[in-house]
N, C-alpha and C positions, 0 to 999 in steps of 0.2 A: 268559357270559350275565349280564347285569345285570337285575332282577328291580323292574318296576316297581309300586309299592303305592299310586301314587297314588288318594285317597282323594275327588275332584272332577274337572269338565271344565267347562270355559268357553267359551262363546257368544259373539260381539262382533263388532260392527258400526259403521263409522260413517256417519251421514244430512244431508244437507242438507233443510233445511226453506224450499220456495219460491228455492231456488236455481235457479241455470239447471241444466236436466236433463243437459243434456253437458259436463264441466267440461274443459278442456285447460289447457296450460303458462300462455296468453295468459290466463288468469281468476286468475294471480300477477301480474299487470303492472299494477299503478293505476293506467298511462293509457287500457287498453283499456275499451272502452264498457260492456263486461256482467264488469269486473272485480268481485269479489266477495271476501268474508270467509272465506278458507282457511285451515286450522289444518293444520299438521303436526307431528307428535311421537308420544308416548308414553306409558301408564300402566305403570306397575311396580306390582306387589303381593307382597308379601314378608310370609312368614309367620314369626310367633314361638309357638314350640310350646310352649315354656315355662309360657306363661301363655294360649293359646289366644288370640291374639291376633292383629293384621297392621297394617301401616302402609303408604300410598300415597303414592308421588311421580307426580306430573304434567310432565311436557316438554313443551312447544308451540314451536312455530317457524315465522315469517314474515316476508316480506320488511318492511324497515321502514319506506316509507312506504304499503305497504298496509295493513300494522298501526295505522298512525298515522291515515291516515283512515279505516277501518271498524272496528276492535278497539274494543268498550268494556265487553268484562269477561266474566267465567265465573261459570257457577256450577256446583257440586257436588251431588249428590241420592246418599245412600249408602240401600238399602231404602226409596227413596221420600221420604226426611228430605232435606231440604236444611240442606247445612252453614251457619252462619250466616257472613253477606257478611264482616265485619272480622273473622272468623278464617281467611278462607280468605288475604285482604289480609293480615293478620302473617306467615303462612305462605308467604308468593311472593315471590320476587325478579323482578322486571320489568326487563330491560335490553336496549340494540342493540351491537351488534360487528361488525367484522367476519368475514363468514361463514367465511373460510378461515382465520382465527384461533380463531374457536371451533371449529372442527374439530381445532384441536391438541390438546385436550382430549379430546373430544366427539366421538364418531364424527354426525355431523351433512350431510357431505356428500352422501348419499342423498337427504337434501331440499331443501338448500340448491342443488344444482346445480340445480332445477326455474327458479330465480329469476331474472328479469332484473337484479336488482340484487346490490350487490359486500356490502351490508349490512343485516345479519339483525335483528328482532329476539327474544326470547323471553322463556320464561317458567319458571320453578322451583317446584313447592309439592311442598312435603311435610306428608302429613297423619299424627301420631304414634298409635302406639294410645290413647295418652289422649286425644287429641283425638277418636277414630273412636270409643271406648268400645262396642265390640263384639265379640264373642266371634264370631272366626273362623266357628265351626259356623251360627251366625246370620246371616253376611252371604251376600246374595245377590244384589245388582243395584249397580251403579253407573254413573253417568251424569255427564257430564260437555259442559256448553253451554257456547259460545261466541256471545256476543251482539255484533251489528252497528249502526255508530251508522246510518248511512244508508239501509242496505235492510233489508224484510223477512224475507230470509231469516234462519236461524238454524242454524248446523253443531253437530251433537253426536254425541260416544263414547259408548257401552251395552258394559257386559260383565257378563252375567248369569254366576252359576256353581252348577253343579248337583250336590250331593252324588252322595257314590257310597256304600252301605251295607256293603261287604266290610268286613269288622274280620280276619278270619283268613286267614293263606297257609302253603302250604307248598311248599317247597325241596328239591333233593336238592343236596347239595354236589358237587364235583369237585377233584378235587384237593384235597380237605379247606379248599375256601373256598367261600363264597357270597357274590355282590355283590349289592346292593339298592339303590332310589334311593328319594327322594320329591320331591316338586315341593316347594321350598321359596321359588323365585323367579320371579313369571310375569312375562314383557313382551308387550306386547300395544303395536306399531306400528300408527299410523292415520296413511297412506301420502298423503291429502287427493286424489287422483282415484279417478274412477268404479270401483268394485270387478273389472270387467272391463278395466280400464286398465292400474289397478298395484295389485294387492291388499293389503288388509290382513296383517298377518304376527301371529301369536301363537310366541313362544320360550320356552323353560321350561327352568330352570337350577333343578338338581337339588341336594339335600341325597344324598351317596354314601358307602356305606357295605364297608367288607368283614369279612366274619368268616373268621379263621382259625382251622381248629379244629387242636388237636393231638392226635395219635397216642395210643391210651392202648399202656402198655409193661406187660410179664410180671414184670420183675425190681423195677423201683422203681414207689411208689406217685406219682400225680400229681396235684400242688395247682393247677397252672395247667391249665385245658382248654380255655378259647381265649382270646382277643383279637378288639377290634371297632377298626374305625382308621376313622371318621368325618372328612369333610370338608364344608363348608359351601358354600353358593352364595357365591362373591365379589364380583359385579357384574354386572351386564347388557351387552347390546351394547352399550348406548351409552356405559358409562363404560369398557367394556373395550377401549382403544384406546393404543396406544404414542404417545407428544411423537414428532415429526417433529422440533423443535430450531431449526425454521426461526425468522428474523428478520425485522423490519421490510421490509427491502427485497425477499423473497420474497413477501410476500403484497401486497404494490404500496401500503402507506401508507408514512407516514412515521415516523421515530423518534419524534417527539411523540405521534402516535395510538397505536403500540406501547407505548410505558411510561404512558399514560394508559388503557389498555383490558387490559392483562395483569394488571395485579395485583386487577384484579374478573373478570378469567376464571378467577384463582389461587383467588381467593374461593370465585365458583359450583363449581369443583370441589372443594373443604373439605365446603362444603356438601352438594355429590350424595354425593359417599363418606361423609358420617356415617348413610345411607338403609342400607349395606351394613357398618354395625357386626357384629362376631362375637356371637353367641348366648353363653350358659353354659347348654351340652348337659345337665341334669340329669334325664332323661325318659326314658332307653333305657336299654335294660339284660340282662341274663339273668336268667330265672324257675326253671329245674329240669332238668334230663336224664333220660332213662329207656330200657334196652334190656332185656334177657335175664336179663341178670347182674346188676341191681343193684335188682332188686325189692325185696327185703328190706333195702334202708339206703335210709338219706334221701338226697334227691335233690333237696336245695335246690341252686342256685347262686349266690354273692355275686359279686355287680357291685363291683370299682373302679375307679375313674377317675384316671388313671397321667398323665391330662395336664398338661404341664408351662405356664408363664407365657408362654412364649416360642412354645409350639403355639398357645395359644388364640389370639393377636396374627394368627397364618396361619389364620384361621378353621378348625384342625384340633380334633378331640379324641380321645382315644384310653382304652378302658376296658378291662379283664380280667377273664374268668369265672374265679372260684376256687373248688373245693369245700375246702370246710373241716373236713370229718367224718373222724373217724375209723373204717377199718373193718379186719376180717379174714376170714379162710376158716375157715370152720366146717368141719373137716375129714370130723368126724361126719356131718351132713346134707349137705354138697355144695354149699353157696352163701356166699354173702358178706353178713356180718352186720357191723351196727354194733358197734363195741369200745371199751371202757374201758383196755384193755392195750395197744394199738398206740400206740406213739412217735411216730408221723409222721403227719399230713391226707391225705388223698387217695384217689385210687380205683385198683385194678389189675386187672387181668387175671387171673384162677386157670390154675394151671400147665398143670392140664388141661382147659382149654375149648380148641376145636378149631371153626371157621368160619366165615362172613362176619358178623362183629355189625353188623347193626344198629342205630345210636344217634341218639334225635331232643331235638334242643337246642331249648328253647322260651326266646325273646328275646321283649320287648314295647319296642313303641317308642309313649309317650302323646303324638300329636302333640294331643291335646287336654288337654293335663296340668294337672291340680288343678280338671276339671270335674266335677263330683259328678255328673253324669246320665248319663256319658260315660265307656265302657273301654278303654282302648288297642289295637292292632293289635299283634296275634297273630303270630308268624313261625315255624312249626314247619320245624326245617333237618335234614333227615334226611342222616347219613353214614356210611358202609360202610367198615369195616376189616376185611381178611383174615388169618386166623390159620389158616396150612396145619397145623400138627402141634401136638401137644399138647407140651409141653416136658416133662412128667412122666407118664409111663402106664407099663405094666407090659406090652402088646401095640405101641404103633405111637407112643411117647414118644421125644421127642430123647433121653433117657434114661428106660432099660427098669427100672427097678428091682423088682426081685421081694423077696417078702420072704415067710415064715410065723411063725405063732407057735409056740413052741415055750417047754415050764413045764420042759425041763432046764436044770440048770446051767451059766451063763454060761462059754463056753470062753474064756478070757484067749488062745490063741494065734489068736484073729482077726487078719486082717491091716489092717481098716479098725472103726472105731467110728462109727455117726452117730446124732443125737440127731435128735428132729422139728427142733428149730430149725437144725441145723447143716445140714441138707437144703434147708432156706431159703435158708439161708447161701452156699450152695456155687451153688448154682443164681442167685444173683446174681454172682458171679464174669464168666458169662455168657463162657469159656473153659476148653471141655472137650476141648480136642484134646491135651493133654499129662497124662499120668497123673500126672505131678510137681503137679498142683494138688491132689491128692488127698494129699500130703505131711501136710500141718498135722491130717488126720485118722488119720492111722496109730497103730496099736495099739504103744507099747515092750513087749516081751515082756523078761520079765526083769529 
C-alpha cells in the first residue's frame, strides 16, 4: 500500500466566453461559418519543496490557420495579478509544424487528430519561480485567457487549489517497509470540447518514497536502522512519450520541410525538459525512535544522505537513519542506559526481553522548507518485531543459566570459568549446538 500525504486538491475548468454553446470537431475548420478560437493543451505545476516554491508551464495547441486568423494573445492572472504582457512574450516560444511530427516528441495526437488540417500551431511558456515570486502555501488560483482577433468570444483555463490542513500521519509497516507519495507534479489537460463531450483530465505525478527499516539484532549493536530511497516526478504525459524514429517520407512532407522544422522541435524539447530539472532533496529526513526498551537513552536519529552524482542526474535520492549513541544494560536495574564504556554506536536488544516490540520511527518531510510560519509533515511509522524466547533466562532461556552466591573458597577444579563479559562474549558466537565452543572457557586444572 502506498500512503498518500498529499497536502491540496484542485478544481479546474475550462469556459468559453460568448462562444457558440455547442462546440463540435467543425468549430476547428476556419472555413466553417461559426468557426471559432479553440485552444488545446496544458498547464503543468510543479512543486519545489526546497524553497516552497513552484513553477508553471503552459502548452496550447491549434490548427494553423485557425490560429492565424483568430489567435491574438494570452494572458496569465496568478491570485488575481496578472502577469505583465512582455514577460509572459520572453517566456513563450510560438511556432507551427507539422502535427504528426510534433507528436515525435510530444504526445500531442490526442488533440491534433480533432483538426482538419496536416498543420499545428502552438505554444510553450514557462513561468520560473522567480518570475511567479510566490510561496507555494500562498498560491491559489490561476487563470489563463486566450484572446480573439475577430469575435467576441474569449476561451479561458481556471484552476483553483485548496489547501488541506493534516501535518501528521501514521503508518504501520509490513514487511519492515512503508511506501508514501506526494503530489509533486500536477497536469491538468484542457481537452477544448463541451465537458460532457471529451472531458477535462487532471494527472498527478507523484514524488515516491520507501522506508526500509531494519531488524534490530540480540548479539551485535545497530548503527544503521533504516534507509529512505526517494524518487522524483520525471515528466508529464506530454513529454513522456518514446521517438517513433520515423522520417520525412512517413509523415507525407518533404526532405526540406523535415530538416527545416526538426531541429526547432529538437529545441522545444530542450526547452520542455529543463521545466523537469531534478531537485537537491535537502528537507526529509529522520527525527527520533521510541519503544519499551529504549526509554532511558536518547533517541535522536541522524539523517544522511548517501546519494551519489550519478542518482541525483535520475531524479533519485537516497538517505540513511543512523543512531549514533552509545549505550549498555544496566544489569543492576534491568534496562538500557546511555554509556561512556561501550566501543561501538548503536542500539540492541537485551538477552532477556522476550515479545512483540513495538517501535515507532518519526520522519518529517518540510514540503514547505525554510518557512518560518510553517512545520513540516509528521510520518509516525509504526513496526513489530517478534522475539519468541529470551536468549538468557534461568526458567524459559535459549540458555538456562543458573547461578548462586556462595562466600567459600574458589574451587580451582571447576570445569568452566565465565566472567560477566565472557557471557557476552560467548552469547555472540551465536552457536551453541556443540560443547566444543565452550573450549576457550575451560578451567586447566593443574
Amino acid at each position: 500500500m502506498v500512503h498518500d500525504i498529499s497536502q491540496e486538491r484542485y478544481v479546474y475548468k475550462s469556459e468559453y466566453l460568448d462562444a457558440p454553446s455547442y462546440l463540435t470537431k467543425d468549430h476547428y475548420d476556419v472555413n466553417f461559418k461559426d468557426a471559432c478560437n479553440i485552444v488545446n493543451g496544458n498547464i503543468e505545476i510543479k512543486r519545489y519543496f526546497t524553497e516552497d516554491r513552484f513553477a508553471i508551464k503552459i502548452f496550447f495547441i491549434q490548427p494553423k490557420n485557425l490560429h492565424k486568423k483568430f489567435f491574438e494573445g494570452f494572458d496569465i492572472e496568478i491570485n488575481g495579478k496578472r502577469i505583465d504582457g512582455n514577460i509572459i512574450r520572453s517566456c513563450t516560444k510560438l511556432e507551427t509544424m507539422d502535427s504528426s511530427l510534433l507528436n515525435e516528441r510530444l504526445s500531442v495526437k490526442k488533440w491534433y487528430s480533432k483538426f482538419t488540417e496536416e498543420t499545428s500551431a502552438y505554444g510553450l511558456t514557462i513561468l520560473s519561480p522567480k518570475i511567479i515570486n510566490l510561496p507555494y502555501e500562498k498560491f491559489r488560483i490561476l487563470r489563463v485567457y486566450f484572446r480573439s482577433k475577430e469575435k467576441t468570444e474569449k476561451q479561458y483555463w481556471e484552476i483553483k487549489k485548496i489547501n488541506d490542513e493534516r501535518r501528521e500521519y501514521t503508518f504501520n509497516a509490513k514487511d519492515n517497509k512503508v511506501y508514501f507519495k506526494i503530489p509533486q507534479l500536477y497536469e491538468f489537460n484542457f481537452n477544448g470540447y463541451n465537458s460532457h463531450i471529451e472531458k477535462d483530465e487532471l494527472k498527478i505525478h507523484y514524488l515516491n518514497s520507501i522506508v526500509k527499516l531494519n531488524e534490530f539484532d540480540r548479539y551485535e549493536r545497530k548503527n544503521e536502522l533504516a534507509t529512505i530511497e526517494t524518487e522524483e516526478a520525471k515528466e508529464s504525459s506530454l513529454s513522456d512519450h518514446w521517438p517513433y524514429g520515423y522520417t520525412a517520407p512517413w509523415h507525407g512532407i518533404t526532405w526540406e520541410e523535415y530538416y527545416e522544422q526538426f531541429p526547432r522541435l529538437l529545441n522545444l524539447l530542450k526547452i520542455s525538459k529543463s521545466f523537469y530539472a531534478s531537485q537537491n532533496l535537502t528537507n526529509y529526513g529522520f527525527k527520533n525512535i521510541a519503544n519499551e526498551l529504549f526509554t532511558k537513552v536518547k533517541n535522536e536519529i541522524y539523517t544522511k544522505t548517501t546519494t551519489s552524482s550519478d542518482d541525483s542526474t535520475k531524479w533519485k535520492d537516497y538517505k540513511t537513519g543512523t543512531y549514533e549513541n552509545f549505550i549498555d544494560y544496566d544489569y543492576d536495574n534491568g534496562y538500557l542506559v546511555n554509556s561512556t564504556k561501550s566501543q561501538k554506536a548503536g542500539l540492541f536488544i537485551p538477552y532477556n526481553y522476550k515479545g512483540n516490540l513495538k517501535t515507532n520511527y518519526v520522519l518529517y518531510f518540510n514540503d514547505k522548507a525554510y518557512s518560518n510560519t510553517s512545520s513540516p509533515i509528521i510520518l509516525n511509522i509504526n513496526n513489530h518485531q517478534l522475539f519468541k524466547r529470551k536468549i538468557l533466562d534461568h526458567v524459559e532461556g535459549t540458555i538456562q543459566l543458573k547461578y548462586e552466591e556462595n562466600n567459600d573458597i574458589f574451587d580451582s577444579n571447576s570445569t568452566y570459568e565465565f566472567k560477566g563479559e565472557d557471557i557476552e562474549e560467548y552469547l555472540k558466537l551465536k552457536d551453541f549446538s556443540s560443547i566444543y565452543s565452550l573450549d576457550r572457557y575451560k578451567v586447566k586444572n593443574g
